[in-house]
C-alpha positions in Angstrom: -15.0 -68.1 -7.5 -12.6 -70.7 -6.5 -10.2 -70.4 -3.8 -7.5 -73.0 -2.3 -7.8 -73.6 1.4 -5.8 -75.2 3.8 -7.7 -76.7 6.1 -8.0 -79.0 9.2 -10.0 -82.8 8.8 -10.9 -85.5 10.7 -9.1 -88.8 8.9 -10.4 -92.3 9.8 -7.3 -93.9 10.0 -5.6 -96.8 12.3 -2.1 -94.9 13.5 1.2 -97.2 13.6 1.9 -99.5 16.2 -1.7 -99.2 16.8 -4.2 -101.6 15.9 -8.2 -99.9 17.0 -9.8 -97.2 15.0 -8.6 -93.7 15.3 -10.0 -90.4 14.1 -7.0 -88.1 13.5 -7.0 -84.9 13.2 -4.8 -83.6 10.4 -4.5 -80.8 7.9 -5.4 -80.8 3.8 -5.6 -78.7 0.9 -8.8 -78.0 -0.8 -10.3 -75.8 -3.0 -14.1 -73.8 -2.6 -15.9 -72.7 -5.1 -18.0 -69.7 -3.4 -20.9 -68.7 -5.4 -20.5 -64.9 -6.7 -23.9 -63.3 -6.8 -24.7 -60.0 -8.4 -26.0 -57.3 -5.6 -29.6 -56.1 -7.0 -30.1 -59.3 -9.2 -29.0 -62.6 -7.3 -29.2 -60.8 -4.0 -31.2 -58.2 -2.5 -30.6 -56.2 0.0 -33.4 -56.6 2.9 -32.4 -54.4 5.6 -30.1 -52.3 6.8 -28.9 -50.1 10.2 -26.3 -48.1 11.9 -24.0 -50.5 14.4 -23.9 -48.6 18.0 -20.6 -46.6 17.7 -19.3 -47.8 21.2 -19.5 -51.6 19.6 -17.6 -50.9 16.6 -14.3 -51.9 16.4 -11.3 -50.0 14.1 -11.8 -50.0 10.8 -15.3 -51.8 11.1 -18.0 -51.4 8.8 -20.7 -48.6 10.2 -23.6 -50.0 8.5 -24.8 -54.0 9.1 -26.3 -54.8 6.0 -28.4 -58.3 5.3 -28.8 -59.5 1.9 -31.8 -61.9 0.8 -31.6 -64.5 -1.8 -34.3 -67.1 -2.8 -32.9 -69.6 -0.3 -31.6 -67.6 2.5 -30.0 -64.8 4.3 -26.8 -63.6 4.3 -24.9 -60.7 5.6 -20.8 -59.8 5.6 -18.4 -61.1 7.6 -15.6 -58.9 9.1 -11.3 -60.0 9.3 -10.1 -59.3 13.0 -9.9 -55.6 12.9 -13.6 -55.1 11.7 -13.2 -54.8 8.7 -14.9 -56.4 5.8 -13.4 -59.4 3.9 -13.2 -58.5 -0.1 -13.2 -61.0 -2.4 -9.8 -59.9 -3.4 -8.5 -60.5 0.3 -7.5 -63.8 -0.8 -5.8 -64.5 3.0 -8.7 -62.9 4.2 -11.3 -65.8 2.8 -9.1 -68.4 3.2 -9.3 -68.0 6.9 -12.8 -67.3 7.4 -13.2 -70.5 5.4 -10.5 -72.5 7.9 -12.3 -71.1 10.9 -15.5 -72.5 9.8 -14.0 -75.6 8.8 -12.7 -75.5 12.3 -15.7 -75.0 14.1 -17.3 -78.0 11.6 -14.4 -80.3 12.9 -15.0 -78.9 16.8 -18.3 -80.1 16.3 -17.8 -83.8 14.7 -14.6 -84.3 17.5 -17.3 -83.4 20.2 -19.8 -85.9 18.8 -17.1 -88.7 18.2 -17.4 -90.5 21.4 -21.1 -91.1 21.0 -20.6 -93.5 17.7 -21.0 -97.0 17.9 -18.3 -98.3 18.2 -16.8 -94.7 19.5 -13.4 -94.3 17.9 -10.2 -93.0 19.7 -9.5 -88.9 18.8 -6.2 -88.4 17.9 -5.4 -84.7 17.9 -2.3 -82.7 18.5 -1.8 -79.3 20.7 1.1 -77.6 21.3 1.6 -79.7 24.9 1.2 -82.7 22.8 -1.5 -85.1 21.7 -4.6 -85.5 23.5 -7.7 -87.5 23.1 -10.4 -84.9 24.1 -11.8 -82.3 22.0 -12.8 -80.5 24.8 -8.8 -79.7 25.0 -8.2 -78.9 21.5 -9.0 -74.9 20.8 -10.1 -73.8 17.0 -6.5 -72.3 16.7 -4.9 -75.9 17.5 -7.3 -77.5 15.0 -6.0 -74.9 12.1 -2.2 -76.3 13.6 -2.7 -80.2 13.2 0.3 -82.0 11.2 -0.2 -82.3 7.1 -2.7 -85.4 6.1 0.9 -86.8 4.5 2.7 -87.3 7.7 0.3 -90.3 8.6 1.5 -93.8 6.7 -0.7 -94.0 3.8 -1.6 -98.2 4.5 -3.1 -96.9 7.8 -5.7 -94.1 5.9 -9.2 -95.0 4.9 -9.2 -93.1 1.6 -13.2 -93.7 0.8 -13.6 -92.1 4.3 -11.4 -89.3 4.3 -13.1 -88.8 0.2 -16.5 -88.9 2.2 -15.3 -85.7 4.4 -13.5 -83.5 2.4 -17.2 -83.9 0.1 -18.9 -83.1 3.7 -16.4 -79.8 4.2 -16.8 -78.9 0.6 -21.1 -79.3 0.9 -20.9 -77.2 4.4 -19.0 -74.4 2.9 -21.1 -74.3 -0.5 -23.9 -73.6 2.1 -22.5 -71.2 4.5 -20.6 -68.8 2.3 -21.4 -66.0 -0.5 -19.7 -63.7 -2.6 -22.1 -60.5 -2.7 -20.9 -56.9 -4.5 -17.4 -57.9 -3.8 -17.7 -58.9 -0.5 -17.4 -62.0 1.4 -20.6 -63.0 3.3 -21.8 -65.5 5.6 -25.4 -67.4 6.0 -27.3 -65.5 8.8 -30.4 -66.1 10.6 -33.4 -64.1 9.7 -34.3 -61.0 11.9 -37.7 -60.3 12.9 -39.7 -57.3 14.6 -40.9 -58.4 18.3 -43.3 -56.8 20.0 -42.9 -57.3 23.6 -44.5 -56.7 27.0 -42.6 -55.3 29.7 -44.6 -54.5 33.1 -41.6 -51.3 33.6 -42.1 -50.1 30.1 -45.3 -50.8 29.0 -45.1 -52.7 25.3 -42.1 -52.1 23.2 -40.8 -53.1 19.9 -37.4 -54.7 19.3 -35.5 -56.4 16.2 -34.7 -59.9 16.7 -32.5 -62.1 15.3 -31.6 -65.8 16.4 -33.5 -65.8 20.0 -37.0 -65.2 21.4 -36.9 -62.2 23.3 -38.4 -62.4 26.9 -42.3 -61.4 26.9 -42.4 -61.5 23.0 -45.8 -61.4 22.4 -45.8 -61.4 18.7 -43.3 -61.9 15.6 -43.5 -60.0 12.4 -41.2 -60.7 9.7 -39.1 -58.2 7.4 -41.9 -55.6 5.6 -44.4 -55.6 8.4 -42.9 -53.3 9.9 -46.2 -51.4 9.5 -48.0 -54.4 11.2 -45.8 -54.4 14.4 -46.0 -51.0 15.4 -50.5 -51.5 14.6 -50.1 -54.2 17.1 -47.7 -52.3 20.0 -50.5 -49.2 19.4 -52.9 -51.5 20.3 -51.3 -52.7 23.5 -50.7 -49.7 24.8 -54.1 -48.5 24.8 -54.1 -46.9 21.7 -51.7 -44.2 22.1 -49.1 -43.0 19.3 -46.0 -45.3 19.5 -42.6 -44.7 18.3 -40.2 -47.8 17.9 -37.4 -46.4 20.3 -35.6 -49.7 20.8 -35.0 -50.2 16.7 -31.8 -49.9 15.5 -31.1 -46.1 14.6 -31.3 -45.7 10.3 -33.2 -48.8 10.3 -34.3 -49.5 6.7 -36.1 -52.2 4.6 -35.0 -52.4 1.1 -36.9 -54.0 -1.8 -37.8 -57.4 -3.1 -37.0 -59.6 -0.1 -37.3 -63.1 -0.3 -38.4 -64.7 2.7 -39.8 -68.2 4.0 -40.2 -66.5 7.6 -43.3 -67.7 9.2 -43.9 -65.0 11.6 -47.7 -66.0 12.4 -46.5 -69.8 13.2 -44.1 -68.5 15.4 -46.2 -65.9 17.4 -48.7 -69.0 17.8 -46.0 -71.1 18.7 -45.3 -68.9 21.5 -48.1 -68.0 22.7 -49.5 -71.7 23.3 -45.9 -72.0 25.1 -46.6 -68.9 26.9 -50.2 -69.9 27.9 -49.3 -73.2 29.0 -46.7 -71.5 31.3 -48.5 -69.5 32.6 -51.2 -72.3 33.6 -48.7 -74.5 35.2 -47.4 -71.3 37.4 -50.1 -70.5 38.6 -50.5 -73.9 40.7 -46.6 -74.1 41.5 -45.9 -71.6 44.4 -43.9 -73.1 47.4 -46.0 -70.9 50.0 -49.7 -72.7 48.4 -49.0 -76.1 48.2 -52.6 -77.2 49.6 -54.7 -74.2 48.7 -52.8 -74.9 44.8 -54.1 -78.4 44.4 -57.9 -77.5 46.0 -58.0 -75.1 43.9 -56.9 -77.2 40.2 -59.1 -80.2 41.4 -62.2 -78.2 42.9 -62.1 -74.7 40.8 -60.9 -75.4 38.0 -62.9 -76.4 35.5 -62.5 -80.0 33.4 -62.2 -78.4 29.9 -59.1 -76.4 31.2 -57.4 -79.1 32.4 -57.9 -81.0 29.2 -56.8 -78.2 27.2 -53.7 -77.7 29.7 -53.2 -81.6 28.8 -53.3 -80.9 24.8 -51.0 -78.1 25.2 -48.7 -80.0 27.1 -48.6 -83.3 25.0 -47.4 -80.6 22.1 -45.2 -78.7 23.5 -43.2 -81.3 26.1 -40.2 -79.1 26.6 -39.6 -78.4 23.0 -38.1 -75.1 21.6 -40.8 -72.3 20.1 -38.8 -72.1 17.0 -39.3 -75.8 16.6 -43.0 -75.7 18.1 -43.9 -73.5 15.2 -44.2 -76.8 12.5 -47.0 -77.5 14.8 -49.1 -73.9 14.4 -52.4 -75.6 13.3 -52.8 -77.8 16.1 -51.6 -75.1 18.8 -54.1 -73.1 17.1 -57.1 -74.7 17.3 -56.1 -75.4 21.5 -55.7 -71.5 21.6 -58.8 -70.8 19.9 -60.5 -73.1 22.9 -58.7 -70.8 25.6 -60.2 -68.1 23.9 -63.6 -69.0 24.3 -62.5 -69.2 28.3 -62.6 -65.6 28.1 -60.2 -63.2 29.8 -60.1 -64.2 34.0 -59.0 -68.2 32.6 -55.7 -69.5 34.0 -54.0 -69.3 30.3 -53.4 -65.6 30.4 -51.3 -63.3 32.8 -54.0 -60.4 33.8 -57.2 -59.8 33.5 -56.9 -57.6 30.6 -55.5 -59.0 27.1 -54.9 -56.0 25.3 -53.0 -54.2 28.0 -49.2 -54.1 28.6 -49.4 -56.9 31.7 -51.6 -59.2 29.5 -51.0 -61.4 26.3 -53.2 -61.2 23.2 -54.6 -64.5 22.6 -57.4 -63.4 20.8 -55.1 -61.0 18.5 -52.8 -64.4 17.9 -56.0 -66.0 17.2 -57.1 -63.9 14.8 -53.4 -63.1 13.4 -53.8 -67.1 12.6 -57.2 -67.1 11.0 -56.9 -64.3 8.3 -53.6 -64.6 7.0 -53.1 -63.8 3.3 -53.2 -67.1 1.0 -50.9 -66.1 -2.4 -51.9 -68.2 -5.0 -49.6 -68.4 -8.1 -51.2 -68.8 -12.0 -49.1 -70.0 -14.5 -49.3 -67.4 -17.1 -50.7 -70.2 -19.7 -53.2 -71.3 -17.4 -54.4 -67.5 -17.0 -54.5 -67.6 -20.6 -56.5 -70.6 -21.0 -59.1 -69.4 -18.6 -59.6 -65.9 -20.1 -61.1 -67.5 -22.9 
């Protein structure tokens, strides 16, 4: 469905009576074409729950709802006053779409003064022009003067082609139309099961962030899995998922590239690793700390500390998780240190002060392989 935006852009262009390159920030006209995609058939709907009612605004939806296609998640965005954008809300799109747009521009005005050679910003406020971007709000950006107030001999048409394409590519990925409504690309939620020394193990939904003391992830529709896993930290006894969202609900056929075993490895070699450097970094033990790594500890610690650390080197556990194999094999080695090793934080694993290495170990080791047969090559071979 196509709708006409006005917009704000970024226009390589030399100003008059100036002779260095300038990126200006000006406003254009473009239209969006926002894929419309059928609730049921192009998009299913992969879970649901109540909002808290003290967090709703007026007229807010009651229910979050997040919709799963073949190449991502989306969910629906809300106007001001909570409520949902329809795809008949033609003001409505138009300035989610600006906002966006906006926040695209923000971004490429922050990173300006980093290019080589860094051009001058150009952008105007109501108190005037200024050359910052950390001055210029997303409501001054959706204010700049029209792209035809600059002289035309000063604009570099190829470039300002080049961005409008960029707007027009970062839209076609952010934005759906699903059962009428207007939704936005959102970051897949996950169950986390985590420890708490207070609370014994508990089980939370996730969405963008690693919750503190996650010991494991588990995607949407292992639900099942993540509540065997919090019975089993705490000591076997009946669990109920308190900290879910209240009418939490899966729905059916949900796509999803969600690697919820690399990331519970992920973290748990960053976790293990942590703990290992703590426990020689105390203010109070500065010589009983370094006695103790270079005469107690043994050698094959420290060289799997050293493997963990060449991995990991103060990168994020999302990121960390392309790199599950090799973390693997490292934790497997801890493993085999048994349960009093530096790597975990008690002396128990399965218990709601400790971390299940073994568990994540074994989480790694028997996943599920889904192989696909063509139907004509199942045919060949059945005869």
């Amino acid at each position: 469905m196509k709708f006409k935006v006005s917009h704000p852009i970024l226009v390589d262009a030399i100003p008059k009576g100036l002779r260095s390159r300038h990126l200006v920030g000006c406003n254009i006209e473009s239209e969006f074409d926002i894929p419309v995609l059928e609730r049921g058939v192009d998009a299913h709907l992969a879970l649901s729950y109540e909002t808290p009612g003290n967090s709703r605004q007026k007229l807010s939806r009651t229910t979050y709802e997040l919709f799963s296609t073949e190449n991502a998640c989306y969910a629906p965005v809300s106007a001001k006053d909570g409520a949902s954008v329809a795809m008949h809300n033609l003001t409505g799109v138009a300035a989610q779409l600006a906002n966006v747009i906006a926040e695209h521009i923000n971004a490429q005005a922050e990173a300006a003064p980093k290019l080589d050679p860094a051009p001058k910003l150009h952008l105007t406020t109501p108190n005037g022009p200024v050359s910052r971007a950390s001055k210029v709000e997303i409501k001054d950006l959706l204010r700049q003067p029209s792209v035809t107030d600059l002289t035309p001999s000063t604009i570099n048409y190829e470039a300002l082609s080049n961005a409008v394409q960029d707007i027009r590519e970062k839209v076609a990925r952010e934005f759906a139309i699903i059962g009428g409504k207007m939704c936005r690309r959102a970051p897949e939620p996950f169950y986390a099961v985590v420890g708490s020394r207070s609370f014994g193990c508990e089980l939370k939904l996730a969405h963008d962030d690693i919750p503190d003391g996650m010991l494991a992830a588990f995607k949407i529709g292992r639900l099942d899995d993540a509540l065997e896993l919090l019975q089993v930290m705490n000591n076997g006894q009946p669990v109920q998922p308190a900290h879910l969202p209240q009418g939490l609900s899966e729905g059916n056929g949900i796509h999803s590239s969600f690697d919820d075993v690399a990331l519970s490895v992920a973290n748990a070699g960053w976790r293990a690793l942590r703990m290992f450097k703590n426990g020689f970094d105390h203010e109070y033990m500065g010589r009983q700390s370094i006695n103790r790594l270079m005469f107690e500890t043994p050698l094959e610690h420290i060289a799997v500390a050293r493997k963990l650390d060449d991995i990991i080197d103060n990168r994020g556990i999302f990121h960390l998780a392309s790199d599950a194999e090799r973390i693997a094999d490292i934790l497997e080695e801890i493993v085999s240190f048994g349960e009093h090793s530096g790597f975990t934080p008690g002396r128990k694993w399965r218990t709601p002060h400790g971390f299940p290495i073994d568990l994540i170990v074994d989480m790694w080791n028997n996943q599920s392989i889904d192989i696909d047969i063509a139907p004509r090559a199942a045919m060949e071979a059945g005869r």
